[in-house]
C-alpha positions as CSV (number, residue, x, y, z in Angstrom):
1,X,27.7,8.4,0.0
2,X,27.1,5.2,2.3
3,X,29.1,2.1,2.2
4,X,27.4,-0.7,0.5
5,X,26.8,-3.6,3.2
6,X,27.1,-6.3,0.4
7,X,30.1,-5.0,-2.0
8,X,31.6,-2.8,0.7
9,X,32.1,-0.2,-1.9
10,X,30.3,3.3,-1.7
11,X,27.2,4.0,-3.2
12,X,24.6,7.1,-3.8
13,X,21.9,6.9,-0.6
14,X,20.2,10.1,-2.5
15,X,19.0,7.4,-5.0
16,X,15.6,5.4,-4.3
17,X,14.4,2.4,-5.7
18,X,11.2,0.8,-5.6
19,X,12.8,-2.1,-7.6
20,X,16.4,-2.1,-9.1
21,X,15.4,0.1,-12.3
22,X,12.4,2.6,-11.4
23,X,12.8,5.4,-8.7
24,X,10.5,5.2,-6.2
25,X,8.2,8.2,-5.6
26,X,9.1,9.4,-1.8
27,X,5.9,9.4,0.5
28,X,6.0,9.1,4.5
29,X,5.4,4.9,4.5
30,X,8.3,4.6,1.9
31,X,10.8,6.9,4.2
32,X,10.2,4.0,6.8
33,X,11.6,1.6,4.7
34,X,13.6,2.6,1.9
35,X,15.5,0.5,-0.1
36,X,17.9,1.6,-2.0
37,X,20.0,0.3,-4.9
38,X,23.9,-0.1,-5.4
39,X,24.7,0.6,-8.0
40,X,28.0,-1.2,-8.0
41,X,26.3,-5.0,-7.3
42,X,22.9,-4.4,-8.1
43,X,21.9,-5.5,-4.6
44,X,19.0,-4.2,-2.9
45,X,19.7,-2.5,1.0
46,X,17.7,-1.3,3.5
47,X,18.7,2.2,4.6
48,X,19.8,3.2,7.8
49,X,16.6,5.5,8.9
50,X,15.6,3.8,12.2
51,X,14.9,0.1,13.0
52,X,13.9,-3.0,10.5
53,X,10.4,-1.9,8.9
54,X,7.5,-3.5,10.6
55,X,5.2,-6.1,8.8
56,X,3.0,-3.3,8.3
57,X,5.0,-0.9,6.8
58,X,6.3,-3.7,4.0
59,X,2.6,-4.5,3.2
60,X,2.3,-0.6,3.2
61,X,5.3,-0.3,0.9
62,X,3.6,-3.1,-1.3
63,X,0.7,-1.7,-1.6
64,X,1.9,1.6,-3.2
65,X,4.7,0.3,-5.3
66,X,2.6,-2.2,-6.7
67,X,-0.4,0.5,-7.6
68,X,-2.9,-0.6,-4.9
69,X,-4.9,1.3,-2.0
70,X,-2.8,1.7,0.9
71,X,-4.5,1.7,4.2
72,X,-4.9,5.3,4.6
73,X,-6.3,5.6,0.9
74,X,-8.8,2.7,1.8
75,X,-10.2,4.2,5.4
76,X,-11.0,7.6,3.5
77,X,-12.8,6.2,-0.1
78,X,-15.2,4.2,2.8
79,X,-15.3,7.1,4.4
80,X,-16.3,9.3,1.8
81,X,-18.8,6.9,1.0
82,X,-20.7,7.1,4.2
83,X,-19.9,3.0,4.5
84,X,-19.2,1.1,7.2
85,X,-16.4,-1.4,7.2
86,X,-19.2,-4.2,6.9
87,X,-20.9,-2.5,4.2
88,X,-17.7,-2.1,2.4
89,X,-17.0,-5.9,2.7
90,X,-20.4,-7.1,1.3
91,X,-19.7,-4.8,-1.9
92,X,-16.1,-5.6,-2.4
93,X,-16.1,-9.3,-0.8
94,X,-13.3,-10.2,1.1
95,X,-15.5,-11.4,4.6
96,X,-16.9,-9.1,7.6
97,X,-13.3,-8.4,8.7
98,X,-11.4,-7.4,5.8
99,X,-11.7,-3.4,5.6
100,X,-10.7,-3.7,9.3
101,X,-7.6,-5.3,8.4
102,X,-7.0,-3.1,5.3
103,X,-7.1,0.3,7.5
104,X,-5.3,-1.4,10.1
105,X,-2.7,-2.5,7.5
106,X,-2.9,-6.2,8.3
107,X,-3.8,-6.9,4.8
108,X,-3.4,-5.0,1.3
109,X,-6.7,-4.8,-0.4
110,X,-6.4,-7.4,-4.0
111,X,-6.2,-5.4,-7.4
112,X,-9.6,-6.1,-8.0
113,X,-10.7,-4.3,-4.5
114,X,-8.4,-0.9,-5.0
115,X,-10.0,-0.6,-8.5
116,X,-13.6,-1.1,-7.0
117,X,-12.7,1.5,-4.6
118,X,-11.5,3.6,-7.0
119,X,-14.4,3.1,-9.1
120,X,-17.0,4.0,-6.4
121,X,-14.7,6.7,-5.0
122,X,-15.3,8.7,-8.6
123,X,-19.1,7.6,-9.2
124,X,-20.5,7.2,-5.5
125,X,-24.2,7.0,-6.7
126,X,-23.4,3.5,-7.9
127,X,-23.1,2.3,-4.3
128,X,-26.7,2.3,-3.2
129,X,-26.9,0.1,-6.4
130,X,-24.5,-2.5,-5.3
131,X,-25.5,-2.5,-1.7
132,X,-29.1,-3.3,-2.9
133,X,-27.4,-6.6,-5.1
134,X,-26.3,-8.0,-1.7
135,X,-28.4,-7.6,1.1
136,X,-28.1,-8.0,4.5
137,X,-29.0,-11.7,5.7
């Protein structure tokens, strides 16, 4: 049991929380920055496992409790569909530089990007057919 930094009183730290009602399913980005719940105030704690959570791990955090591609998720779909991170752009939109800040976790892909992805990752013949829609200038 840790001490709550809020209430001061003790609370479970073997309880995760990706908000203050649903646990949060455990994968390496989310043991960077757990937040766990106390149950006592209802307030919201970062844990003690290391430093404060980079800007990259939040958006990483974001990205998965909010059901989007994480950066990892969106380097291997490209991948797996023999893109390149410019070719991925002019399907999905976003500019020449956005799958380079999506792998590098500068910026979380939109809703309508992780289900494209998705979508192409299951039926990658459709690719040639949106490549052809927007071509090169």
């Amino acid at each position: 049991m840790d001490k709550c930094p809020v209430c001061k009183k003790k609370y479970n730290a073997n309880k995760i929380y990706a908000n203050k009602n649903e646990p949060l399913i455990k994968t390496p980005v989310v043991f960077k920055l757990l937040n766990k719940l106390c149950e006592q105030c209802r307030q919201t704690v970062f844990t003690r496992l290391g430093n404060k959570p980079s800007d990259k791990d939040t958006k990483e955090l974001y990205a998965i409790v909010n059901g989007l591609l994480t950066s990892e998720e969106v380097r291997q779909i490209r991948k797996n569909l023999k893109l390149t991170q410019k070719e991925a752009a002019r399907i999905c939109g976003g500019g020449p530089n956005a799958f380079s800040r999506y792998e590098r976790s500068e910026a979380v892909p939109i809703r309508a990007t992780s289900n494209l992805l998705r979508l192409l990752n299951k039926y990658p013949q459709e690719v040639s057919y949106l490549i052809n829609l927007f071509p090169t200038k």
